[in-house]
VEXMARDREN-147833 format. One record per residue (C-alpha): residue number from 1; residue in one letter; z, y, x. Coordinates in steps of 0.001 Angstrom, whole numbers. Example, Ala and Ser with C-alpha at 12.3 -4.5 7.8 and 13.67 -1.06 7.14 Angstrom:
<sites>
pos->1&code->A&c3->7800&c2->-4500&c1->12300 .
pos->2&code->S&c3->7140&c2->-1060&c1->13670 .
</sites>
This chain:
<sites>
pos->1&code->X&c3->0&c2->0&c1->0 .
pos->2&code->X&c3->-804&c2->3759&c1->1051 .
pos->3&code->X&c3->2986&c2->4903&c1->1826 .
pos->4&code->X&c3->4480&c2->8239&c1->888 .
pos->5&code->X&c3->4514&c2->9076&c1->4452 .
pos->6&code->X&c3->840&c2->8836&c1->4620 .
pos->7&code->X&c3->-415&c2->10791&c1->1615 .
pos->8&code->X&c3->-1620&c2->14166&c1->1688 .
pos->9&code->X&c3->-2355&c2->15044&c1->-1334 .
pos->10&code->X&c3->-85&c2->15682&c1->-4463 .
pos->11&code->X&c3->-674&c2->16366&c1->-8381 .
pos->12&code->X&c3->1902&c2->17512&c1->-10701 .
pos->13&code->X&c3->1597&c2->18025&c1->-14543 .
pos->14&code->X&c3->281&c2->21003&c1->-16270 .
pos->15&code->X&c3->3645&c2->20884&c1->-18176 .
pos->16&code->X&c3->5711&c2->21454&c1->-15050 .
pos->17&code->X&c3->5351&c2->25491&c1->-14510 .
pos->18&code->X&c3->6272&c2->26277&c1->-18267 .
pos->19&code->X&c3->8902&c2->23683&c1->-18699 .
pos->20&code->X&c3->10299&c2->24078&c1->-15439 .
pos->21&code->X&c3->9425&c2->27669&c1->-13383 .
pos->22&code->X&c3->11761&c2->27711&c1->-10959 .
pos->23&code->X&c3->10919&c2->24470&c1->-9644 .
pos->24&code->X&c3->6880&c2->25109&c1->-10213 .
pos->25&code->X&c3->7815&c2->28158&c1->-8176 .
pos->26&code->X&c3->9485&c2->26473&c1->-5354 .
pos->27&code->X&c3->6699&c2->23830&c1->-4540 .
pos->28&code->X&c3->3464&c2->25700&c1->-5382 .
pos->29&code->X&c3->5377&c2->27956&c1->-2681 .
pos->30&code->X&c3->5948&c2->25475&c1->-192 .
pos->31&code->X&c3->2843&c2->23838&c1->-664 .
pos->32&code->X&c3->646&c2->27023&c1->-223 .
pos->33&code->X&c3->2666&c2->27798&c1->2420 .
pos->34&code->X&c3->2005&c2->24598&c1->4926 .
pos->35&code->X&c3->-426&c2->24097&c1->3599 .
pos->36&code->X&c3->-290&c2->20987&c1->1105 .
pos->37&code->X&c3->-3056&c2->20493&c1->-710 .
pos->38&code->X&c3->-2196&c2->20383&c1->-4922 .
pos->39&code->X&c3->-3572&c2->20048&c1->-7992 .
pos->40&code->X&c3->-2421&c2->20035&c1->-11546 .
pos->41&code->X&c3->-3030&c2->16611&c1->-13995 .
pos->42&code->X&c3->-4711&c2->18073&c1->-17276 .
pos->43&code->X&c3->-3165&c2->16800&c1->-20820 .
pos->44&code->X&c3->-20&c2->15541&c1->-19851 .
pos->45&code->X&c3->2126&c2->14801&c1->-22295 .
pos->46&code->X&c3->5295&c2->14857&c1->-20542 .
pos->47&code->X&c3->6257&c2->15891&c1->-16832 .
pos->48&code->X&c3->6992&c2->12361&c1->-15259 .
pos->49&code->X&c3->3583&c2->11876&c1->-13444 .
pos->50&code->X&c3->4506&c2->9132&c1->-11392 .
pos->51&code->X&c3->5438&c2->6728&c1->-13912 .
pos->52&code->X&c3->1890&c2->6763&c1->-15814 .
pos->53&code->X&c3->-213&c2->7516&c1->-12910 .
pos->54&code->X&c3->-1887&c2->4333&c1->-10582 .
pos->55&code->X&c3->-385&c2->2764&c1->-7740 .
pos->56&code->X&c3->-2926&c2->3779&c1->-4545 .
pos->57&code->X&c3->-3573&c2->224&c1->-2783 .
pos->58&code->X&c3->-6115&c2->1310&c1->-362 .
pos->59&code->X&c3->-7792&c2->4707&c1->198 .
pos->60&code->X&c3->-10577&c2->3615&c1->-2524 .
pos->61&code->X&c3->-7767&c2->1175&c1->-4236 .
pos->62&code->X&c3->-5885&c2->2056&c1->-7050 .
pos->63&code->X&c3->-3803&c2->-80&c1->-9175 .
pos->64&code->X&c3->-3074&c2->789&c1->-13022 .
pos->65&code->X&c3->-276&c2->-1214&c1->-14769 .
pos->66&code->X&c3->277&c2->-623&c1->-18084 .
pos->67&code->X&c3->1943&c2->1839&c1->-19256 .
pos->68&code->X&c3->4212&c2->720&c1->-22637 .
pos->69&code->X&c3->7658&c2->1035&c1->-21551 .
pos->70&code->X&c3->10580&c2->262&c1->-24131 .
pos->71&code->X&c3->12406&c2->3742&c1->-23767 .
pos->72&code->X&c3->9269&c2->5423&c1->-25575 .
pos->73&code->X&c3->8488&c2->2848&c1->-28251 .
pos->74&code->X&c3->10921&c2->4491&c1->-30600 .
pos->75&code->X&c3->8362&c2->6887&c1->-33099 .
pos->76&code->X&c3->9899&c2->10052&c1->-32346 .
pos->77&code->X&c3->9237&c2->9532&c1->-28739 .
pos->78&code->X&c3->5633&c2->8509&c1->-28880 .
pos->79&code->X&c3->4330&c2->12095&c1->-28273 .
pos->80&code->X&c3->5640&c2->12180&c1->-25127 .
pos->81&code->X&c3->3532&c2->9161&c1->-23966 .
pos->82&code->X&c3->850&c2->10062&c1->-21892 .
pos->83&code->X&c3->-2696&c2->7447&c1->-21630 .
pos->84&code->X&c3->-3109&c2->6853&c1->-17973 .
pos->85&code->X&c3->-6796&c2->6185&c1->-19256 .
pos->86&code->X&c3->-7700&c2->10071&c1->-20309 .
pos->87&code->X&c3->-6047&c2->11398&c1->-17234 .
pos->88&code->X&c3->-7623&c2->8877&c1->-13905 .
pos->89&code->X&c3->-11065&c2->9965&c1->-16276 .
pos->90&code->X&c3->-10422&c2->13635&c1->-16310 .
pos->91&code->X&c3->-10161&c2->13437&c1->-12340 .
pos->92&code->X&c3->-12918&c2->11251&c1->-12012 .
pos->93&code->X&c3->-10738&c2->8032&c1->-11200 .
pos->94&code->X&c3->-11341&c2->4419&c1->-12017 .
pos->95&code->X&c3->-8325&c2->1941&c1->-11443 .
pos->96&code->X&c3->-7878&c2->-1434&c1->-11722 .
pos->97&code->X&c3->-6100&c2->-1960&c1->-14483 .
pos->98&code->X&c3->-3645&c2->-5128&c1->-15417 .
pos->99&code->X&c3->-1614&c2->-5841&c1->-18388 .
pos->100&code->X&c3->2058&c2->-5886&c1->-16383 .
pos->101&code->X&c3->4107&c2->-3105&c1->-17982 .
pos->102&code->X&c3->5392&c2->-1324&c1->-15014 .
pos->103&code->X&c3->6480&c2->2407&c1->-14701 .
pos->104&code->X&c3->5086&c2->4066&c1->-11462 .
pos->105&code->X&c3->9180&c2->5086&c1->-11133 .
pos->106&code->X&c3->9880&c2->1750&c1->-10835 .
pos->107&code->X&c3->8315&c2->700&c1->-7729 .
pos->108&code->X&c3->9389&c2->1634&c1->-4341 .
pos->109&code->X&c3->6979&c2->1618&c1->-1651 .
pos->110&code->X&c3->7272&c2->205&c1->1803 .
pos->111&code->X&c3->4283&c2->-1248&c1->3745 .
pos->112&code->X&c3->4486&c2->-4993&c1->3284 .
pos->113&code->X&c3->7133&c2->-4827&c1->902 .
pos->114&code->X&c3->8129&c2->-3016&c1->-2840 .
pos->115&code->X&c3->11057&c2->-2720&c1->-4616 .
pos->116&code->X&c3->11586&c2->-3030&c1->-8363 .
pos->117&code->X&c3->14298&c2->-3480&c1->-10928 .
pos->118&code->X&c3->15019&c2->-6309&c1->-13305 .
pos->119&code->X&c3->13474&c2->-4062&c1->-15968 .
pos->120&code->X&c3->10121&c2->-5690&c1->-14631 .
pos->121&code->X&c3->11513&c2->-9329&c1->-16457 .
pos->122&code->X&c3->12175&c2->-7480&c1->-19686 .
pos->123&code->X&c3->9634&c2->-5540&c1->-20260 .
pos->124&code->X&c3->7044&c2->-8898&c1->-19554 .
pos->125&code->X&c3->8271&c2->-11533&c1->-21426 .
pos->126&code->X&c3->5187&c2->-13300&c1->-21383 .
pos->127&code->X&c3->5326&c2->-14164&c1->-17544 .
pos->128&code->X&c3->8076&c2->-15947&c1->-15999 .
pos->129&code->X&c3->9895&c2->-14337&c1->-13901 .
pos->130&code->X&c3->8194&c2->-16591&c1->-10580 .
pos->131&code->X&c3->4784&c2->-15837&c1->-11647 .
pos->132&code->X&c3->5570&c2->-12616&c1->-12448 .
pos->133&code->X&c3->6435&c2->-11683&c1->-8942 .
pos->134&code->X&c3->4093&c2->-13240&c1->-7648 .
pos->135&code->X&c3->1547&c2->-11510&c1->-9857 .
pos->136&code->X&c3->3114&c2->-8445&c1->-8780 .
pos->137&code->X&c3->2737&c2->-9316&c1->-5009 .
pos->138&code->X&c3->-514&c2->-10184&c1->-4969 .
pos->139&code->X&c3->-1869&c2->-7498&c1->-6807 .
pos->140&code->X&c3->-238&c2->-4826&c1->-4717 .
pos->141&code->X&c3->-1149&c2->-7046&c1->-1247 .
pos->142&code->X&c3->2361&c2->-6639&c1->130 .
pos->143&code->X&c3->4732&c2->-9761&c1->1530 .
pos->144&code->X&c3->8185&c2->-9470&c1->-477 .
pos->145&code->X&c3->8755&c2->-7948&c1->-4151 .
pos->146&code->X&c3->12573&c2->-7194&c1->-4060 .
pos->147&code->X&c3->14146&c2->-7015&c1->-7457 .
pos->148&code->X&c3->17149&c2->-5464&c1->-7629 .
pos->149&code->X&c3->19345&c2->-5034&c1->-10554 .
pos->150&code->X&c3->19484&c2->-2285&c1->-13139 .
pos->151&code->X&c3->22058&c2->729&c1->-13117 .
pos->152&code->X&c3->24430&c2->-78&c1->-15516 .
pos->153&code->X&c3->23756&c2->2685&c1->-17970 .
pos->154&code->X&c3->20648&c2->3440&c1->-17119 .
pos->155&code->X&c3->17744&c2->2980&c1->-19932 .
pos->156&code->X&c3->14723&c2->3903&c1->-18085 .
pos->157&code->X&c3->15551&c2->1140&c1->-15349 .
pos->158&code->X&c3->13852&c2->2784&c1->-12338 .
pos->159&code->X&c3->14224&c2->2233&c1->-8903 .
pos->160&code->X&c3->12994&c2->5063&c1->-7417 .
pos->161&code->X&c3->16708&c2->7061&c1->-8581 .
pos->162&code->X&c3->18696&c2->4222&c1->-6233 .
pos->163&code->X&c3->16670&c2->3121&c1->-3196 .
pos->164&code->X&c3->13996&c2->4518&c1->-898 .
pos->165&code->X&c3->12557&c2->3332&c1->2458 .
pos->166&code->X&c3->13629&c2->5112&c1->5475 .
pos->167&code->X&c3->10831&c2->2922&c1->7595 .
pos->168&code->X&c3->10431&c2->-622&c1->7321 .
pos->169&code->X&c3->13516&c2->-1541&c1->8276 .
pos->170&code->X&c3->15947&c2->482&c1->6218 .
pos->171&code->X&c3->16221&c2->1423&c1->2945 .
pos->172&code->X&c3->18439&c2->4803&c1->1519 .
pos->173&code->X&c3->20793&c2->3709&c1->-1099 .
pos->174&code->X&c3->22474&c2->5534&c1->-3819 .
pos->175&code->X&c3->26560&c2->5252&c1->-2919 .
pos->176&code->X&c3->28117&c2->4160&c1->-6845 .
pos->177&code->X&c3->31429&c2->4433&c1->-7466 .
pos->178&code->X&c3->34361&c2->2082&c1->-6777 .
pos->179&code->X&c3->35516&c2->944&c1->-10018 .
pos->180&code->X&c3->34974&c2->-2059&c1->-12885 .
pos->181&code->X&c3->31709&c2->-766&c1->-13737 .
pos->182&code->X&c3->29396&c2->-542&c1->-10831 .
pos->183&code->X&c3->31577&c2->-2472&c1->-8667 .
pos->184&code->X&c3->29764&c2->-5873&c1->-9050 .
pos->185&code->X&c3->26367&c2->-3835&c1->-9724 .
pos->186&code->X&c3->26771&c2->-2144&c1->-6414 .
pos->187&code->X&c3->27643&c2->-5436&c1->-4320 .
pos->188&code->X&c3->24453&c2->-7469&c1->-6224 .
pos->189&code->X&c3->22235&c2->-4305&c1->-5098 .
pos->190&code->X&c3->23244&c2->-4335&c1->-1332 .
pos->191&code->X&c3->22982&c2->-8232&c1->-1429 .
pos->192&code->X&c3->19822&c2->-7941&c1->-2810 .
pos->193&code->X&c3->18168&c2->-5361&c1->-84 .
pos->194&code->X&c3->20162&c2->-6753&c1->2724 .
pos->195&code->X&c3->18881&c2->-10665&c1->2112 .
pos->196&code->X&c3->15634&c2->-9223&c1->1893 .
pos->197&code->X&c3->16406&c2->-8072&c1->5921 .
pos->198&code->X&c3->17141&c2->-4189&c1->4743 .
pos->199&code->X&c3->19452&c2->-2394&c1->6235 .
pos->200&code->X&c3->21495&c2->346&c1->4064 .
pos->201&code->X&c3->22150&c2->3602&c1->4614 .
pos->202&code->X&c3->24429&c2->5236&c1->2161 .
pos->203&code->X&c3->23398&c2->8195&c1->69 .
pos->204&code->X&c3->25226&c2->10594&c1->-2312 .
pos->205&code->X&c3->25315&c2->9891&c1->-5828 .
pos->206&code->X&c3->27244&c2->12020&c1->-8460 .
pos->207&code->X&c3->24598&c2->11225&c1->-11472 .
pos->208&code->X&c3->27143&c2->8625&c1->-12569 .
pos->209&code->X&c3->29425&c2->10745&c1->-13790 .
pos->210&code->X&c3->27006&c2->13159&c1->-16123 .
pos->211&code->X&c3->27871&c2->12698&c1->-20085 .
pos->212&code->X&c3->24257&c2->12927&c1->-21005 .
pos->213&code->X&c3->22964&c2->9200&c1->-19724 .
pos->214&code->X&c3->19277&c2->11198&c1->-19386 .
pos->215&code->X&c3->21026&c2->13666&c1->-16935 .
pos->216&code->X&c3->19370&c2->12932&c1->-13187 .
pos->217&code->X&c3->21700&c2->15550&c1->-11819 .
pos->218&code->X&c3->23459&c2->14811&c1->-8849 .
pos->219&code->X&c3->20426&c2->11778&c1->-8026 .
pos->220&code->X&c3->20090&c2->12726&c1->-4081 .
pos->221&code->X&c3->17618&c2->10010&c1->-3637 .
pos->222&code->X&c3->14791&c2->10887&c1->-6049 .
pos->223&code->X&c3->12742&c2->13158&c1->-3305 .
pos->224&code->X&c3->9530&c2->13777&c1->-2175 .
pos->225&code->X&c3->7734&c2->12038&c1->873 .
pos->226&code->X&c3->4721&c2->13311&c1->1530 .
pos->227&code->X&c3->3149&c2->13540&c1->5203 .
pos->228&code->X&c3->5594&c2->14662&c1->7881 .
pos->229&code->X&c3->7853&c2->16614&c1->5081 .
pos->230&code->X&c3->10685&c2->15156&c1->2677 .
pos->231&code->X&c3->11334&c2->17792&c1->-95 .
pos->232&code->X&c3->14906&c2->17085&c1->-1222 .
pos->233&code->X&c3->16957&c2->18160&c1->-4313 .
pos->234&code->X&c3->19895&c2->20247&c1->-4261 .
pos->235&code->X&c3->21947&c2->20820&c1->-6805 .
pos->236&code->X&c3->24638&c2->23377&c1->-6253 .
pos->237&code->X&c3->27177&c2->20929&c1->-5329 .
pos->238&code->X&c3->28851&c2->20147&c1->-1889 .
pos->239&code->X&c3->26729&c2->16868&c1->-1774 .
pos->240&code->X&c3->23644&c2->19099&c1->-649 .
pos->241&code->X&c3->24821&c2->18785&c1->2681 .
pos->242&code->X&c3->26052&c2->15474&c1->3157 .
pos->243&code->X&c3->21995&c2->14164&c1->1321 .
pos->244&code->X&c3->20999&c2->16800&c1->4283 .
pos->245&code->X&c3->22838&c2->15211&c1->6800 .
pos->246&code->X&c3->21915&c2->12039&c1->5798 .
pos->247&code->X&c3->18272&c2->12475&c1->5637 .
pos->248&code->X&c3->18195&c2->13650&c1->8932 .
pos->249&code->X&c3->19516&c2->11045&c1->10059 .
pos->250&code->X&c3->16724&c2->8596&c1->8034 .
pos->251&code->X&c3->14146&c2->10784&c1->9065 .
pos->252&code->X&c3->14926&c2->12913&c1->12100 .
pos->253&code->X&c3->11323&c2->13622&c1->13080 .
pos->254&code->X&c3->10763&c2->15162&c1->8898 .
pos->255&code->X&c3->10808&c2->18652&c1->8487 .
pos->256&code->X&c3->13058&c2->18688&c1->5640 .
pos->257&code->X&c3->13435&c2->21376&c1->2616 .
pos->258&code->X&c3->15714&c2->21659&c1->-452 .
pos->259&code->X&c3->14383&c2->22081&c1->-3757 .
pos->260&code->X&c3->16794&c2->23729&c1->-6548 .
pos->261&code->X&c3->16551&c2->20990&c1->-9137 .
pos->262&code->X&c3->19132&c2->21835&c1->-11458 .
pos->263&code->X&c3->16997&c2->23053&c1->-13946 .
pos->264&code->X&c3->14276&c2->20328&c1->-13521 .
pos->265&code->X&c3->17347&c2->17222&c1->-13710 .
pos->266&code->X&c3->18371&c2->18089&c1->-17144 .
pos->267&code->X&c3->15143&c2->16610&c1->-18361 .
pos->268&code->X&c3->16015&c2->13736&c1->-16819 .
pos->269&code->X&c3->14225&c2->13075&c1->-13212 .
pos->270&code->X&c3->14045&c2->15011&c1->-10069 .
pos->271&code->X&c3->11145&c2->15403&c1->-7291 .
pos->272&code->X&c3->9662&c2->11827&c1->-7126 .
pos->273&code->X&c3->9545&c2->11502&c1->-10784 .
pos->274&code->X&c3->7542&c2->14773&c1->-11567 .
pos->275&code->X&c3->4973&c2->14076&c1->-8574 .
pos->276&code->X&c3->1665&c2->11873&c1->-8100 .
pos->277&code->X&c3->970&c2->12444&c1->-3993 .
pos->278&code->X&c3->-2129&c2->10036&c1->-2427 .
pos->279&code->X&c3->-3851&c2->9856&c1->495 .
pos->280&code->X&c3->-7159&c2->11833&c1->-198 .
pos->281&code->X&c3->-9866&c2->11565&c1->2225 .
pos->282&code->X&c3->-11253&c2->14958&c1->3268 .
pos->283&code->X&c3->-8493&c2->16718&c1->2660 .
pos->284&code->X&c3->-6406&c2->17162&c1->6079 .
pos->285&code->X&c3->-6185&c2->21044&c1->7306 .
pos->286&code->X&c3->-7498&c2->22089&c1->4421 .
pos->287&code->X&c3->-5823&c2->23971&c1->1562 .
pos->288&code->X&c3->-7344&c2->23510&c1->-1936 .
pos->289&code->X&c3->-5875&c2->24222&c1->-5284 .
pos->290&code->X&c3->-7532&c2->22565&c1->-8254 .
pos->291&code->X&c3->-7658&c2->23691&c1->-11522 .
</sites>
């Protein structure tokens, strides 16, 4: 798979900049500024671009699953589902497309290796859960799917708001709480990643403790990777630092910058969630905003 760190190219929804200006702001800033070449994803239906968008395989590779997750199958949710279908044809895109229901949210890349939660079972009932992964596998070409289990709590079931790859080796995990109900949740997660040869390095969490379950603020590890830059969220809160420490310590040849998400993470998501970033040939040293 094309990793994060390899992509050079990023889209965001054309619902971002009314629904969320400060953070439109802040990154059409940035990017113009070092130049990061953007564009914006016409008729979106709801700001979360990387869980409808494709998976990018191979420069010319793209992967769509399908998307039909549970959490919008309710009626009065239905207009915020966005077809994957109208939007890869709007930017001249043709996927591959497979009948696995899979948010883009709720695979982590790594090179030879992806991450995923048990959501993956649920939401497939048709598979079981050996062929499943191995459908999975082969159709992203990677070694290992990891499954990890699902935040208690947690009805959208991603893994990109609890683990990220730090390089092949190491993964950045979300640090739960020490008490009866992510206790045995936390242990089956680090078992999980550290059987599959990961190595952990803790992370701040304080999402946990929000009283609105759709609340992503305080979720640290929910940033943007995107060439030799990790855009980070920051929150207001004396965790800033310590998910600034920590990522340089995970990435200490990044150039790092904060992101004020605390308008954005009442919506739900944070800086991974709301961006679509490939690897776009043609595009190196050269800015270019699309309309």
């Amino acid at each position: 798979m094309i990793l994060d760190k390899e992509t050079n190219f990023i889209y965001l929804s054309d619902r971002l900049a009314n629904k969320c200006p400060n953070v439109y702001k802040q990154l059409s800033y940035w990017f113009n500024k070092l130049k990061i070449n953007y564009s914006i994803l016409p008729n979106t239906n709801d700001l979360w671009v990387v869980d409808f968008m494709p998976l990018q395989i191979g420069e010319h590779n793209y992967l769509q699953f399908k998307f039909d997750p549970d959490y919008l199958k309710p009626q009065k949710y239905h207009a915020l589902k966005t077809d994957p279908q109208v939007i890869c044809a709007n930017i001249g895109l043709t996927p591959v497309r497979t009948d696995i229901i899979i948010d883009g949210g709720n695979i982590v890349k790594g090179k030879n290796k992806a991450i995923a939660t048990t959501k993956i079972l649920r939401e497939n009932p048709g598979y079981s859960e050996t062929d499943l992964i191995k459908e999975i596998t082969n159709k992203l070409g990677i070694a290992q799917l990891i499954v990890i289990p699902q935040e208690p709590g947690d009805f959208i079931g991603h893994a990109d708001g609890m683990v990220r790859f730090a390089d092949d080796n190491k993964v950045i995990v979300s640090e739960y709480p020490k008490n009866k109900i992510y206790e045995d949740f936390s242990y089956a997660l680090r078992s999980a990643l550290r059987n599959a040869g990961l190595d952990c390095i803790e992370f701040p969490y304080d999402s946990w403790q929000n009283k609105d379950a759709s609340d992503a603020t305080g979720c640290y590890v929910n940033f943007l990777e995107t060439g030799q830059y990790v855009f980070y969220p920051m929150f207001d809160a004396p965790n800033d630092q310590i998910a600034l420490k920590r990522l340089q310590y995970a990435f200490p040849e990044r150039n790092l910058i904060g992101i004020d998400c605390q308008e954005l993470s009442k919506f739900g998501g944070v800086l991974n969630c709301i961006t679509w970033n490939i690897l776009k040939a043609g595009n190196q040293n050269k800015q270019l905003i699309e309309s």
